[in-house]
C-alpha positions, -999 to +999 in steps of 0.1 A: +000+000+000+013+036-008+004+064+018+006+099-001-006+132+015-023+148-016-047+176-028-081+170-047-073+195-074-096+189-102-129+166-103-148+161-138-171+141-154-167+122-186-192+110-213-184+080-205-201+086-172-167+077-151-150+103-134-117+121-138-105+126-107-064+148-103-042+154-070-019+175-066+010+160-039+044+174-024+075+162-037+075+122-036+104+100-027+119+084-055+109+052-040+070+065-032+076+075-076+086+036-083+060+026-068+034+047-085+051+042-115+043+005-111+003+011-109+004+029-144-025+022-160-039-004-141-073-004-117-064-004-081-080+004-047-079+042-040-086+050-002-090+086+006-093+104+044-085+136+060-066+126+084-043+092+084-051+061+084-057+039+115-036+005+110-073-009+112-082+010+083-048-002+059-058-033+069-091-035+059-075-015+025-052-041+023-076-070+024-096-054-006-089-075-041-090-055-075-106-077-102-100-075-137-116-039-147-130-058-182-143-087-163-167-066-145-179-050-174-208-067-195-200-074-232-220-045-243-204-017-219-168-028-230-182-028-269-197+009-255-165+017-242-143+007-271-164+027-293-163+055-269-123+052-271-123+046-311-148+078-312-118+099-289-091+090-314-114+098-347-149+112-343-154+105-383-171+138-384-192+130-354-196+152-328-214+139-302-208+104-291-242+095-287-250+099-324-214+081-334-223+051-310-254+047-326-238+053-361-212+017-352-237+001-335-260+003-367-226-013-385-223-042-360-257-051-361-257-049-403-225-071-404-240-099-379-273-100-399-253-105-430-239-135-413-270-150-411-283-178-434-311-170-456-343-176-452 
């Protein structure tokens, strides 16, 4: 477990509907930077106070088990969230998601029903 004494300096809200959350902290150890450095990019267990933890409360921090971020996801909000990703990196003129999401959607569904036998 890291311990870092930090500021909440930004919060926002994404149309994703996650959150975007940044903190500002003093100068970190070079050790404290390794071991962020280590969590790039990957889901962990964020526990934020006031004042300190309690050894009671790391513990119980501690005891809490990160699962696979996809595997708690259903099949259509990862699909949703790849679009949402493709859409970020080129909107194809789109310019909100919403009508871009329905836009792929409307492609997936076309290609699997041209998959289908006919009748």
């Amino acid at each position: 477990m890291i311990t870092i004494a930090a500021i909440v300096t930004s919060i926002k809200s994404r149309v994703d509907k996650s959150w975007s959350i940044t903190f500002s902290t003093p100068e970190l150890s070079p050790s404290q930077m390794m071991d962020l450095g280590s969590m790039n990019g990957k889901e962990c267990v964020l526990g934020i106070n006031l004042n300190a933890f309690t050894q009671s409360e790391e513990k119980l921090i501690d005891e809490i088990k990160v699962e696979d971020a996809d595997m708690q996801k259903s099949p259509s909000q990862r699909l949703r969230a790849v679009i949402f990703l493709r859409w970020k990196d080129n909107s194809e003129g789109y310019n909100d998601f919403n009508l871009y999401y329905a836009y792929r959607m409307e492609k997936h569904i076309t290609n699997e029903k041209n998959q289908l036998p006919p009748r």
